[in-house]
Backbone as ProteinMPNN parsed JSONL, in Angstrom:
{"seq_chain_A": "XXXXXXXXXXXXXXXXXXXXXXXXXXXXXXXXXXXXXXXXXXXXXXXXXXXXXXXXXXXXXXXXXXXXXXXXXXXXXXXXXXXXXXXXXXXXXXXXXXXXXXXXXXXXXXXXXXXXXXXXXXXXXXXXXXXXXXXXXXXXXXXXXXXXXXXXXXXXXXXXXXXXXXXXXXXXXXXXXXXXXXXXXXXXXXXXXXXXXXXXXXXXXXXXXXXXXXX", "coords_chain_A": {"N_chain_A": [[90.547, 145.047, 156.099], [91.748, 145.636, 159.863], [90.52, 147.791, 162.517], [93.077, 147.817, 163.563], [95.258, 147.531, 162.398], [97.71, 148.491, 159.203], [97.202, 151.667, 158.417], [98.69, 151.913, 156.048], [98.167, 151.026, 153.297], [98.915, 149.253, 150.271], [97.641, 148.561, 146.907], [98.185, 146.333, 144.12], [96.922, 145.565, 140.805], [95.953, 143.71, 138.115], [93.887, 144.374, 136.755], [92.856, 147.182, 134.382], [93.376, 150.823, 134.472], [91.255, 151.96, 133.535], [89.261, 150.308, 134.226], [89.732, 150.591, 137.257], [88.656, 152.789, 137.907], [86.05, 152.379, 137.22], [84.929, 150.543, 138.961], [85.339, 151.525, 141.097], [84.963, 154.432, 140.735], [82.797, 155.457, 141.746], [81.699, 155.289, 144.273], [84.102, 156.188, 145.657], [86.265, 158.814, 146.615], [88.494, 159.163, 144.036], [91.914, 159.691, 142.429], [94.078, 160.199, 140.196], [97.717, 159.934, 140.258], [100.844, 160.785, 139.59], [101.78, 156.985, 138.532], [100.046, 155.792, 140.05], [96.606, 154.915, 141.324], [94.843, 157.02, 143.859], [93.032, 156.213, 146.335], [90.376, 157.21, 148.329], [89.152, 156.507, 151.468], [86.405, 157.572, 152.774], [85.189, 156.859, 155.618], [87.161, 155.814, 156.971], [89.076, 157.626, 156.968], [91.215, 157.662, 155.285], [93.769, 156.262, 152.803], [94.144, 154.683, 150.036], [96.691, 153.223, 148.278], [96.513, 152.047, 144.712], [97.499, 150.471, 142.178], [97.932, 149.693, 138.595], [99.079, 146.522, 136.867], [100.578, 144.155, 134.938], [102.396, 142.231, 135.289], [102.719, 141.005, 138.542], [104.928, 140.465, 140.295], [107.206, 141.158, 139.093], [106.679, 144.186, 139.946], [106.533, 143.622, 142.291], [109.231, 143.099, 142.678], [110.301, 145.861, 141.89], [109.823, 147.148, 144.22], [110.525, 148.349, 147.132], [110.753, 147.941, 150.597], [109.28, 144.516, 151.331], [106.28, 144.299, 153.415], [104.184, 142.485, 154.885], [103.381, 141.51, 152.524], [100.765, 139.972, 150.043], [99.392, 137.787, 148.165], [96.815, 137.962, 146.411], [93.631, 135.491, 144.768], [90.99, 136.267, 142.955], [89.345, 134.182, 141.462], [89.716, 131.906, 142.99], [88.942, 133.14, 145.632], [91.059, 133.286, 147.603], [93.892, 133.724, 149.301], [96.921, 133.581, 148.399], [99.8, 131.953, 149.546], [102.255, 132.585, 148.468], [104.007, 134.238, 148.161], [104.093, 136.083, 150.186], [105.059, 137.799, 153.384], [105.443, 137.452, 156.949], [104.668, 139.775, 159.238], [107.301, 141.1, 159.318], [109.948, 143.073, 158.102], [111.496, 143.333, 155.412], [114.341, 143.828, 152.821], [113.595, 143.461, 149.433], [115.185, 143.629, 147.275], [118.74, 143.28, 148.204], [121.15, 145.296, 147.816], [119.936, 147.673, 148.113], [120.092, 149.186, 150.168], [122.372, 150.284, 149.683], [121.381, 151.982, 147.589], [120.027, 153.973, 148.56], [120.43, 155.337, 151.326], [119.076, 156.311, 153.739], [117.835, 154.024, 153.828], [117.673, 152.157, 156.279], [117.044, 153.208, 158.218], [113.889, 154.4, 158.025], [113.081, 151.854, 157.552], [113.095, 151.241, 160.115], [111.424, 153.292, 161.486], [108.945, 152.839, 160.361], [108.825, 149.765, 160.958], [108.083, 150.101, 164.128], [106.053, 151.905, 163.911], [104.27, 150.093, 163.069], [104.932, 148.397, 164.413], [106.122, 145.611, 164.294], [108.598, 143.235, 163.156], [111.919, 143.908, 162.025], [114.513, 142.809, 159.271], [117.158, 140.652, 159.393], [119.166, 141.71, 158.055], [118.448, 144.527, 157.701], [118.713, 145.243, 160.163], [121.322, 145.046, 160.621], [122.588, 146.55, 158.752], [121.118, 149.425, 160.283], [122.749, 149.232, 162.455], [125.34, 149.946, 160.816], [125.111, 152.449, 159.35], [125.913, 155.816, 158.576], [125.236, 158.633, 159.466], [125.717, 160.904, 158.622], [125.75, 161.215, 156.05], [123.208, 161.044, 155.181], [120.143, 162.737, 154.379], [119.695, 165.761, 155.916], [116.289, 166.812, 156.084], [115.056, 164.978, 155.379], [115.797, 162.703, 157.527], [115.762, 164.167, 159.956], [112.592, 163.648, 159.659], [111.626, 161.339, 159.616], [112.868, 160.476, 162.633], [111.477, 161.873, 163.791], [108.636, 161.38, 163.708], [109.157, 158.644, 164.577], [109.524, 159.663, 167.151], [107.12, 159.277, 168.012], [106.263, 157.051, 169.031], [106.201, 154.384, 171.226], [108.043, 152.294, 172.364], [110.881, 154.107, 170.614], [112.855, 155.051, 171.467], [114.398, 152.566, 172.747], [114.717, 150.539, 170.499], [116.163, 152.467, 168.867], [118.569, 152.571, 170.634], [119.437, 150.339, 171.094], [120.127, 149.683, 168.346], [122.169, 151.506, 168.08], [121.908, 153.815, 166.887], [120.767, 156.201, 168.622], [122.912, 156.828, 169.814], [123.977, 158.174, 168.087], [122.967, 160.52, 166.586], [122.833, 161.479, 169.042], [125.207, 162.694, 170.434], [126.185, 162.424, 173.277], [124.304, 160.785, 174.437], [125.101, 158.441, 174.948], [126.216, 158.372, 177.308], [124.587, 158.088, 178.84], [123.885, 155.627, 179.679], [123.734, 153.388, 182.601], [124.487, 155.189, 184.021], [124.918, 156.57, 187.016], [122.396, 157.777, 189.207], [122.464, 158.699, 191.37], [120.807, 159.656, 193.386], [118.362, 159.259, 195.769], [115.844, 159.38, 195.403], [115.915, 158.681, 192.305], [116.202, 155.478, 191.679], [116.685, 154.448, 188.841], [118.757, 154.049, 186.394], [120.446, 157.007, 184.474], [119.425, 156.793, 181.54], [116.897, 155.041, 181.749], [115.349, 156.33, 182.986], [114.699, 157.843, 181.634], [113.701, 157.438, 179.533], [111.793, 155.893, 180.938], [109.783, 158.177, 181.608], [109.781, 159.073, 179.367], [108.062, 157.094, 178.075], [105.694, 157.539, 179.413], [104.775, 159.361, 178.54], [102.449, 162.538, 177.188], [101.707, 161.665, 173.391], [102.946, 163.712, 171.785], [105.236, 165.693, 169.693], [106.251, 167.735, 170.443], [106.166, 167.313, 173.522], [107.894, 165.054, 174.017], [110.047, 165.365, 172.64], [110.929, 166.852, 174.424], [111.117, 165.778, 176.837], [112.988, 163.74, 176.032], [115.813, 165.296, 176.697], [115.486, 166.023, 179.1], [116.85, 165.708, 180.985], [119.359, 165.176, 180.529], [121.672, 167.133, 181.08], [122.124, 166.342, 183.741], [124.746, 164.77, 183.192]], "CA_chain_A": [[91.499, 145.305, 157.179], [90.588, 146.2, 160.779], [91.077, 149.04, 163.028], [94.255, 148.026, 164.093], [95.974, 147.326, 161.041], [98.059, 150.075, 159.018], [97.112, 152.618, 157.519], [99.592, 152.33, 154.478], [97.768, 149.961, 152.111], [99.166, 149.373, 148.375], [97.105, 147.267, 146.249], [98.549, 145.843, 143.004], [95.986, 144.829, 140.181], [96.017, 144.057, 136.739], [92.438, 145.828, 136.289], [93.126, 148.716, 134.189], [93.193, 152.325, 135.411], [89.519, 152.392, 133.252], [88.361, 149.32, 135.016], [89.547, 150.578, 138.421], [87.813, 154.144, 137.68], [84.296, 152.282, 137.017], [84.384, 150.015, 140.006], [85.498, 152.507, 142.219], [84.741, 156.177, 140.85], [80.693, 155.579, 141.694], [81.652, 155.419, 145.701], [84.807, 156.557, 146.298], [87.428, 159.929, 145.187], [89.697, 158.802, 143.45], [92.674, 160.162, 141.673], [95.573, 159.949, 139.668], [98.987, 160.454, 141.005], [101.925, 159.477, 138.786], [101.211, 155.797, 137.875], [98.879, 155.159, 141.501], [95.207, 155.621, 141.359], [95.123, 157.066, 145.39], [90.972, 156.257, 146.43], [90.357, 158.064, 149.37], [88.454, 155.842, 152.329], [85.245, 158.291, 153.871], [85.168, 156.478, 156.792], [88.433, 155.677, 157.992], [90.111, 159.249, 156.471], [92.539, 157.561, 154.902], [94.102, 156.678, 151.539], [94.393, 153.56, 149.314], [96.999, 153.437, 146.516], [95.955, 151.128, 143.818], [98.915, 150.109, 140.93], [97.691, 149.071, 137.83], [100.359, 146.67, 136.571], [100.687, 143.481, 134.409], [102.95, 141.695, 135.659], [102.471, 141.134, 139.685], [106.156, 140.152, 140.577], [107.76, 142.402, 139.027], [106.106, 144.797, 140.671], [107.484, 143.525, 144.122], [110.625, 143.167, 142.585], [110.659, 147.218, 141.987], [109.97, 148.071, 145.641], [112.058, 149.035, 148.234], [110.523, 146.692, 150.997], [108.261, 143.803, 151.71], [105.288, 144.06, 154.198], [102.871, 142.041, 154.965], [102.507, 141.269, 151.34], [99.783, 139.011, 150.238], [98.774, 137.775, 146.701], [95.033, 137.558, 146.261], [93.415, 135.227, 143.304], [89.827, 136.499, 142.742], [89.017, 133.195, 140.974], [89.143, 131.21, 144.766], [88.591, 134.073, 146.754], [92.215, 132.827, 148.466], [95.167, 134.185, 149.265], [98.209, 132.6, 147.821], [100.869, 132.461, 150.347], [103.411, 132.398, 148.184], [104.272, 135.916, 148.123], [103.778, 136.127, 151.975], [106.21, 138.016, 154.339], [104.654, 137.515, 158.065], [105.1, 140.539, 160.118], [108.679, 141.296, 158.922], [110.455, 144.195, 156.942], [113.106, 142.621, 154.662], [114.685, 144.245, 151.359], [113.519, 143.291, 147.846], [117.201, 143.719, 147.108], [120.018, 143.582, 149.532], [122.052, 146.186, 147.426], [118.492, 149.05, 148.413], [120.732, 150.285, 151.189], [123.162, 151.805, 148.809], [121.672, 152.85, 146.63], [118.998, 154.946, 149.374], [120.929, 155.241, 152.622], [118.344, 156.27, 154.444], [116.603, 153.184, 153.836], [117.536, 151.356, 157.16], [116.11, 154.218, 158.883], [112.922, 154.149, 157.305], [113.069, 150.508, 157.786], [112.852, 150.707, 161.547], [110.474, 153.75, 161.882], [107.813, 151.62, 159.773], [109.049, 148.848, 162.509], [108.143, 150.603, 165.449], [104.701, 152.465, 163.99], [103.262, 148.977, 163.257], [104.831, 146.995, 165.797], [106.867, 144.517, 163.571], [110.273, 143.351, 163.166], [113.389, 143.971, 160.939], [115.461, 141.76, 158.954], [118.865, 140.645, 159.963], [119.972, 142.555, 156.747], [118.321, 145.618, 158.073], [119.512, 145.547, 161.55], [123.15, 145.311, 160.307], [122.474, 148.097, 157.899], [120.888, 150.315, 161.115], [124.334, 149.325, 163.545], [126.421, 150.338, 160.373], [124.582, 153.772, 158.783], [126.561, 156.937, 158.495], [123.789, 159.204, 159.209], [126.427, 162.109, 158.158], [125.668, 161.036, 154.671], [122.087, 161.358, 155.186], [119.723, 164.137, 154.069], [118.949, 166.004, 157.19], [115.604, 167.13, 156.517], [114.45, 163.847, 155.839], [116.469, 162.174, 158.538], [114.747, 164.777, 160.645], [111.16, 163.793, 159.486], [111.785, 159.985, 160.283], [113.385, 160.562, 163.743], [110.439, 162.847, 164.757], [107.764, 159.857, 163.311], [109.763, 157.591, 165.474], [109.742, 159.442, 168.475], [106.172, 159.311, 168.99], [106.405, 155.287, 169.509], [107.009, 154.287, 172.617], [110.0, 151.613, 172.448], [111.502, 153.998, 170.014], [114.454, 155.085, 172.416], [114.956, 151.411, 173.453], [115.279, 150.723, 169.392], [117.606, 153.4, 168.654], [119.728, 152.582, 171.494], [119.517, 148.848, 170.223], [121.267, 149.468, 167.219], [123.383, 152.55, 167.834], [121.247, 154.805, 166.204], [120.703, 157.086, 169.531], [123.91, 158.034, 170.386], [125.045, 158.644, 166.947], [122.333, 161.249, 166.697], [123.383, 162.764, 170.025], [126.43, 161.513, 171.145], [125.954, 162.482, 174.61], [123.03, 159.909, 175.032], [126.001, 157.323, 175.093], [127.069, 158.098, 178.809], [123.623, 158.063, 179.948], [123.645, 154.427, 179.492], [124.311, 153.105, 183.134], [124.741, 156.458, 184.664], [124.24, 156.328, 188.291], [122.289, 159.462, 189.547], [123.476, 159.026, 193.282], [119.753, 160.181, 194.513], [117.463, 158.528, 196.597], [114.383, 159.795, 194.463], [116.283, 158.228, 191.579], [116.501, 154.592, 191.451], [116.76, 153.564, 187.64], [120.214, 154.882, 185.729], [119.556, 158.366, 183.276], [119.062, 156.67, 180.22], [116.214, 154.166, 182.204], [114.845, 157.305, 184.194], [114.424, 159.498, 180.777], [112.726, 156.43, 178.939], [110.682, 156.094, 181.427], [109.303, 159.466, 181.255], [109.478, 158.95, 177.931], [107.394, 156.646, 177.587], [104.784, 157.747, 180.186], [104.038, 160.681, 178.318], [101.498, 162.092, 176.179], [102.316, 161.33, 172.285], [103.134, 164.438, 171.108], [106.03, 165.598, 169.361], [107.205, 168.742, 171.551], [106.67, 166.635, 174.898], [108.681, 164.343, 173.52], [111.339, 166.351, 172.913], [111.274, 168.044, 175.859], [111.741, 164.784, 177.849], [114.313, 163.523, 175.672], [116.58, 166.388, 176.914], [115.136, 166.804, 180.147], [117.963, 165.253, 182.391], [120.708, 164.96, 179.893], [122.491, 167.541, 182.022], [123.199, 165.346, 184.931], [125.8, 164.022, 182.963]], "C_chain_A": [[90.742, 145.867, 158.373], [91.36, 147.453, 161.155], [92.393, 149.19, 163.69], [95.509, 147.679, 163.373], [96.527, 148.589, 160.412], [97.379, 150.592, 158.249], [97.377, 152.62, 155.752], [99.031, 151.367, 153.819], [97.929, 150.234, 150.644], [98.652, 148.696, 148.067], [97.685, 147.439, 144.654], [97.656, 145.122, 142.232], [96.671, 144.841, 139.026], [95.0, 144.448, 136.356], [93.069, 146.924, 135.897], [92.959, 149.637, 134.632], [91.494, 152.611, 134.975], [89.018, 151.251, 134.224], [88.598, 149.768, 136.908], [88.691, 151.74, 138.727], [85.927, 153.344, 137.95], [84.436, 151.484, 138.099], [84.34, 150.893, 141.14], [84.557, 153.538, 142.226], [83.578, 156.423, 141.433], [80.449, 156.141, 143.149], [82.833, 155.831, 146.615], [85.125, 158.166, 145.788], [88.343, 159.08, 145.09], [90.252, 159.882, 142.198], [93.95, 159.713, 140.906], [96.432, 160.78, 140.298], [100.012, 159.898, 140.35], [101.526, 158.382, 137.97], [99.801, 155.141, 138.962], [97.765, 155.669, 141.108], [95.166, 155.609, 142.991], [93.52, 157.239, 145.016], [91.062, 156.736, 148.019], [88.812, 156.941, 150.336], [87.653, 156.982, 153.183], [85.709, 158.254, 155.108], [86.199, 156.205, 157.691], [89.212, 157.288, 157.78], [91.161, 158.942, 156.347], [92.865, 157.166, 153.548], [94.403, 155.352, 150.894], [95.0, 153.71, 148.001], [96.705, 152.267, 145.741], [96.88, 151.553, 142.583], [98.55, 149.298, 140.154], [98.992, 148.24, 137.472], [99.827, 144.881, 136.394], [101.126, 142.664, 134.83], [103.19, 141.855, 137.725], [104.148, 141.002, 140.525], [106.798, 140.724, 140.227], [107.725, 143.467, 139.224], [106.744, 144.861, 142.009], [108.692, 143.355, 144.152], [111.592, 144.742, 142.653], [110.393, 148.079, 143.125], [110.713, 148.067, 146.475], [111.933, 148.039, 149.27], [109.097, 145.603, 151.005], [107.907, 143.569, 152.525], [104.176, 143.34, 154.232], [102.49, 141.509, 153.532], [101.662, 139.611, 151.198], [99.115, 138.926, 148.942], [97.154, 136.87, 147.151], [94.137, 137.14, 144.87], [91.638, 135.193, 143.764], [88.784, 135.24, 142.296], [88.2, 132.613, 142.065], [89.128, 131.671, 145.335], [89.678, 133.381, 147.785], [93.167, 133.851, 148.289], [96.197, 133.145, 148.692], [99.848, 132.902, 148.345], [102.282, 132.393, 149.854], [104.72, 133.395, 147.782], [104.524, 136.248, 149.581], [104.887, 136.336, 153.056], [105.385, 138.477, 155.439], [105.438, 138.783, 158.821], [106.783, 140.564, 160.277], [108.824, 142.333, 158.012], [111.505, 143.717, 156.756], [113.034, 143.459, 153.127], [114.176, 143.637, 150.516], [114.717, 142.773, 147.269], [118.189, 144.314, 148.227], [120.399, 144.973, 149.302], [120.675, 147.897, 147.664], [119.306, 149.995, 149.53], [121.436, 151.004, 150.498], [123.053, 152.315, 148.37], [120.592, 154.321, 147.364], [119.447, 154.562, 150.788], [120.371, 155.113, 153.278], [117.354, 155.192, 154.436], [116.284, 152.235, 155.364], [116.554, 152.304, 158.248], [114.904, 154.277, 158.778], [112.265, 152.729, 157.611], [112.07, 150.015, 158.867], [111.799, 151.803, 162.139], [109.359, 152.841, 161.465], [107.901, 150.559, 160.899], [107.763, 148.901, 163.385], [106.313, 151.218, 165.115], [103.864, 151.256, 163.651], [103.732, 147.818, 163.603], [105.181, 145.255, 164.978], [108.259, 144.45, 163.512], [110.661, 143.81, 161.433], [113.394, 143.075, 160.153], [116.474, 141.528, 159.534], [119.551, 141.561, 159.118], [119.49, 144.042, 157.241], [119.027, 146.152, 159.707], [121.137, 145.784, 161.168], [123.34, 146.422, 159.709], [122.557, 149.429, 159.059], [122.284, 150.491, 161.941], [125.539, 150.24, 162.597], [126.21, 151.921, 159.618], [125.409, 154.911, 159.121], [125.352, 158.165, 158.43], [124.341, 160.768, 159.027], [126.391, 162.523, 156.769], [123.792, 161.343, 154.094], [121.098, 162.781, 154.734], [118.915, 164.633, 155.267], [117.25, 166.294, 157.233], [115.08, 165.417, 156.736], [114.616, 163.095, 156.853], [115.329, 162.332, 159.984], [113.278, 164.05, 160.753], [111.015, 162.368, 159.878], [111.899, 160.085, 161.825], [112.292, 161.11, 164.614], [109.143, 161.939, 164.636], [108.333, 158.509, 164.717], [109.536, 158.157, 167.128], [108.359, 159.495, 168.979], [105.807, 157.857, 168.953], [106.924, 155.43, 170.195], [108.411, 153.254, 172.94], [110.72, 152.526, 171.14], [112.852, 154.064, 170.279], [115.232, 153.729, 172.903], [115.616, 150.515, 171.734], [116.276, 151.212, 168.906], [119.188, 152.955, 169.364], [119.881, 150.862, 171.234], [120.473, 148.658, 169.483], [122.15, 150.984, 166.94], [123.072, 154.156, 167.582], [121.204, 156.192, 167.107], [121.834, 157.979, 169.759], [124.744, 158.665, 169.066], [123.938, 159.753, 166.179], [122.757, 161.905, 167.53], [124.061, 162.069, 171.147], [126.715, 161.268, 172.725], [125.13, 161.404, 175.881], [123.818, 158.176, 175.235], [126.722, 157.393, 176.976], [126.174, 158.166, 179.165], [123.55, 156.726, 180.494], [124.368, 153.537, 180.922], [124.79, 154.057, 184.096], [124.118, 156.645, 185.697], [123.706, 157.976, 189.083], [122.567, 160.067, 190.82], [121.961, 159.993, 193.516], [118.239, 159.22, 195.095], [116.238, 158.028, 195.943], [114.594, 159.346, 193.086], [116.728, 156.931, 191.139], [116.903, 154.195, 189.988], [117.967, 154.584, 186.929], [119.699, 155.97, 184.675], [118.757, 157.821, 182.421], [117.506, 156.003, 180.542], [115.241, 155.401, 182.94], [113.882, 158.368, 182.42], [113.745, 158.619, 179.887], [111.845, 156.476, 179.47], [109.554, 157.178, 181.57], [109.155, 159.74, 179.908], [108.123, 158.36, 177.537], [105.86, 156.358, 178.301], [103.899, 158.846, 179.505], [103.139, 160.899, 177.089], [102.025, 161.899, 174.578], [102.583, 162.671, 171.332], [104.732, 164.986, 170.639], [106.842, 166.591, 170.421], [107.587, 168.752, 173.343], [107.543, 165.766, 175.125], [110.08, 164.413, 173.715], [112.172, 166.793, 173.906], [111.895, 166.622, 177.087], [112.509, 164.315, 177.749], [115.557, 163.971, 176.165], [116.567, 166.801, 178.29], [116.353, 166.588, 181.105], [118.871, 165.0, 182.02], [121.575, 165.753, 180.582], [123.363, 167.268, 182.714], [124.421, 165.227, 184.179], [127.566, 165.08, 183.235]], "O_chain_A": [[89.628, 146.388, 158.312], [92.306, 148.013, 160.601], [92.828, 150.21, 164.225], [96.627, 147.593, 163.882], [96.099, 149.677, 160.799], [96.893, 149.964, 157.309], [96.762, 153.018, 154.763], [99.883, 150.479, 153.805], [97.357, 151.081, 149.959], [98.811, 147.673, 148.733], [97.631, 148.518, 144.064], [97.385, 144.009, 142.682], [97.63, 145.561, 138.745], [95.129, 145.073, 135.304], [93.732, 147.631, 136.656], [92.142, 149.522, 135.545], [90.67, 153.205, 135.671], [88.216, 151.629, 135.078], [87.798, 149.352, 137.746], [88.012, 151.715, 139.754], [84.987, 153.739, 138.641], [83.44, 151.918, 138.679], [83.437, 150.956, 141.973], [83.679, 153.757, 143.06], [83.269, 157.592, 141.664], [79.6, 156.975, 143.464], [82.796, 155.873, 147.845], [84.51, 158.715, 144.874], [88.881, 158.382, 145.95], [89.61, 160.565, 141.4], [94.671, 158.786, 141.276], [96.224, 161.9, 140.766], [100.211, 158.685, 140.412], [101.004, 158.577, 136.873], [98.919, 154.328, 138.687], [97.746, 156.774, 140.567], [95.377, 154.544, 143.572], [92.923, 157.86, 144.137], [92.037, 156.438, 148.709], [87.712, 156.752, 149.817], [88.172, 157.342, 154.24], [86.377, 159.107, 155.693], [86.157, 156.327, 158.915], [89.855, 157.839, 158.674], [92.119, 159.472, 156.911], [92.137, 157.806, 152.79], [95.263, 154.825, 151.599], [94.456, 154.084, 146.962], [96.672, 151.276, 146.471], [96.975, 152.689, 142.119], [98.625, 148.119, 140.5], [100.052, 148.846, 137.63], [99.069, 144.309, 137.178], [100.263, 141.798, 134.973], [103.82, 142.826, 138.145], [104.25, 141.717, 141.521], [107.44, 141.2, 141.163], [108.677, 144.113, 138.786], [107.28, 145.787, 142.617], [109.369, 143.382, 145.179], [112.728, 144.963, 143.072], [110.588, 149.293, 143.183], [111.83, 147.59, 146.275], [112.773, 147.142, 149.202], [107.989, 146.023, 150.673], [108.534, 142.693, 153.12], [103.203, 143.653, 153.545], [101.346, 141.089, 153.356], [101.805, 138.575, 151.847], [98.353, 139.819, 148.571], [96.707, 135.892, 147.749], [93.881, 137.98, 144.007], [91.113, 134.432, 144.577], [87.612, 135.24, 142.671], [86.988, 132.601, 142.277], [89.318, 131.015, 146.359], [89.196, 132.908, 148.814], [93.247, 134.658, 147.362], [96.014, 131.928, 148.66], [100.726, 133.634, 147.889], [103.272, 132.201, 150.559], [105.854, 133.272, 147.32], [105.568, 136.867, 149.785], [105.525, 135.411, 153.559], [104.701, 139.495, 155.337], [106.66, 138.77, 158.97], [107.381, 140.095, 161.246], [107.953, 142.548, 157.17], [112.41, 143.59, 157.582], [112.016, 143.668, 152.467], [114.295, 142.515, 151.007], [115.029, 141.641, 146.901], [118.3, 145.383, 148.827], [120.179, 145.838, 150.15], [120.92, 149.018, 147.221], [119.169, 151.207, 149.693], [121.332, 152.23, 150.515], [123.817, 153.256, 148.151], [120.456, 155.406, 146.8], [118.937, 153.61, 151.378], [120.482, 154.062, 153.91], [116.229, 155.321, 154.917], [115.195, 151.736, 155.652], [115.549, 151.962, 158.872], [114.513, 154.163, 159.94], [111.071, 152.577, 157.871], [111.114, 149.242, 158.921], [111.234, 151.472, 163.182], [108.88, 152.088, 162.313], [107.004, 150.538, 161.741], [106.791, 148.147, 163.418], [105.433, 150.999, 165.948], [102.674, 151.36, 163.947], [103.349, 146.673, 163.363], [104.621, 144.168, 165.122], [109.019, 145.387, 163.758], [110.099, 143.95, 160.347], [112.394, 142.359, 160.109], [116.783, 142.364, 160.383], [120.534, 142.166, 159.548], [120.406, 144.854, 157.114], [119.619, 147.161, 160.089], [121.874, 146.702, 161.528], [124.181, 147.246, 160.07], [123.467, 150.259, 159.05], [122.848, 151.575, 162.092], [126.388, 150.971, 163.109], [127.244, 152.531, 159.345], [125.631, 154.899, 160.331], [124.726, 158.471, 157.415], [123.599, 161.728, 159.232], [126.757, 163.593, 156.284], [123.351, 161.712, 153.005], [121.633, 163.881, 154.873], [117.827, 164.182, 155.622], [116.733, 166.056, 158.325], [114.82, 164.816, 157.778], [113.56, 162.65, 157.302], [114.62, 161.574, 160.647], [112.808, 163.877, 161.877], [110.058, 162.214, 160.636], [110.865, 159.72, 162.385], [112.164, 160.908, 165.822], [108.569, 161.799, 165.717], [107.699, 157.778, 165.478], [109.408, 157.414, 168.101], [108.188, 159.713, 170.178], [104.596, 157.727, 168.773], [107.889, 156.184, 170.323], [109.44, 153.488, 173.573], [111.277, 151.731, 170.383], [113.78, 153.487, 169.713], [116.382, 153.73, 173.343], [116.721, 149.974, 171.721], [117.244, 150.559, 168.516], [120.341, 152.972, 168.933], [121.058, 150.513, 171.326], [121.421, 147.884, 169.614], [122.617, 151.399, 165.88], [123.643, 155.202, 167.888], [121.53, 157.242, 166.552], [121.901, 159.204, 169.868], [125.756, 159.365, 169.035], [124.145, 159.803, 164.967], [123.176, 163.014, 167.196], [123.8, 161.365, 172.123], [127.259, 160.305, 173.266], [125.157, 161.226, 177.099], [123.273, 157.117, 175.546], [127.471, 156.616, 177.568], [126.333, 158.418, 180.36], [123.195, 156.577, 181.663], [125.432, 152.97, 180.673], [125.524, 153.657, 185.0], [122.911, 156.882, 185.663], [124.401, 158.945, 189.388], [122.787, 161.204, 191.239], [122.164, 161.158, 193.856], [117.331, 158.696, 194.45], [115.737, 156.906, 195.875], [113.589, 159.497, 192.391], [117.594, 156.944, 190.265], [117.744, 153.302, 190.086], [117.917, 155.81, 187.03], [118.629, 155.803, 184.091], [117.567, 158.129, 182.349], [116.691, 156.325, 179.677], [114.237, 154.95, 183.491], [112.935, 159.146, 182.305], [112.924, 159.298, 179.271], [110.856, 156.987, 178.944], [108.386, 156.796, 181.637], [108.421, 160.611, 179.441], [107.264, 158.93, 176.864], [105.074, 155.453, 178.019], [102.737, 159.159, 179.766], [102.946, 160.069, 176.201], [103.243, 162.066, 174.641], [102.391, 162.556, 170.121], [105.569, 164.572, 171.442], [107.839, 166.263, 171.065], [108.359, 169.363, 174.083], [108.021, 165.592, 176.246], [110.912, 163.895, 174.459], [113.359, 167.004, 174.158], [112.835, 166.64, 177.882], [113.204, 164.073, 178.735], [116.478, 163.155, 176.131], [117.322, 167.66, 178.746], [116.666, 167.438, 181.939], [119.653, 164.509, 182.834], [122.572, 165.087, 180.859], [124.573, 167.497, 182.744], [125.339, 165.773, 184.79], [128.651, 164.526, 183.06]]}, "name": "protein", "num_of_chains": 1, "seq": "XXXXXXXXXXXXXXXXXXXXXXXXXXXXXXXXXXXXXXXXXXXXXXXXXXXXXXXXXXXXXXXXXXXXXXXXXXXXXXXXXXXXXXXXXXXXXXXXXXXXXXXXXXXXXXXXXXXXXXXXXXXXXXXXXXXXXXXXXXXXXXXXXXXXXXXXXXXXXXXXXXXXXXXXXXXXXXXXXXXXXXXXXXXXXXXXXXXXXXXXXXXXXXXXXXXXXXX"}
């Protein structure tokens, strides 16, 4: 993978946990975690889980969604596109929203931090989410992930998500500021500043909020 690729890499083998220990253990750390062996990348400072596991499809049948996946046969040094979801986040199983609410949410931060689409099944999910049902911290910990992407306000407000967070951010939409020094409507004025600024979470914030007033 290169440097502009994600971060989050799962690999699925059927190499045992001893066989992934001796190819690995010599040059990487590696650990156990649950059922994952997590190998730790030096050079990038980041984290590779590795899932021993027999059966490869059933495997992708027990996850939540499909990225980028990509079956790899060692034999012909090929990929085998028959597994293969191009730059898309789609369910496993439709029924994943109910049974983990927060999954559309989740969905569309992942989205937005590597610059891929939805499903149609997830977008409908995001327009229809009760985020009253939600567990705030986590909610929280998504929302704050999201806001340091820069279309995430143009996302949110996409599928609803914005003003049903802070319901106020529904009359910005079109909201004429009647000043000279103000050409573009609140919501277009506070994006923009949004998305000028540096990527941190408490500037963020702060701009989010900055001109909600006017209203």
């Amino acid at each position: 993978y290169n440097n502009n690729s994600s971060e989050d890499i799962d690999i699925i083998t059927n190499a045992t946990e001893e066989e992934i220990y001796e190819i690995l253990g010599r040059d990487f750390y590696a650990v156990k975690i649950n059922d994952v062996i997590r190998v730790k990348d030096i050079e990038r400072n980041s984290w590779v889980d590795i899932c021993s596991y027999d059966d490869l499809y059933e495997n992708i049948n027990n996850r939540d969604f499909i990225i980028n996946t990509h079956k790899y046969n060692l034999h012909t040094n090929e990929f085998d596109g028959s597994i293969l979801r191009q730059n898309i986040i789609e369910y496993v199983d439709r029924n994943y929203a109910n049974i983990i609410p927060l999954a559309p949410v989740r969905a569309l931060r992942q989205s937005l931090q590597n610059n891929i689409d939805i499903s149609v099944d997830i977008q409908e999910d995001l327009e229809n989410v009760n985020i009253n049902i939600l567990n705030k911290n986590n909610l929280r910990k998504e929302i704050f992930q999201m806001l340091l992407c820069d279309n995430s306000l143009d996302k949110m407000k996409e599928y609803g998500l914005l003003e049903k967070l802070i319901p106020q951010f529904k009359d910005t939409y079109g909201f004429n500021q009647n000043s000279k020094w103000h050409d573009l409507d609140l919501f277009e004025h506070i994006n923009k500043a949004f998305k000028s600024s540096k990527k941190t979470l408490e500037v963020r914030l702060a701009l989010l909020f900055h001109d909600i007033e006017k209203l």
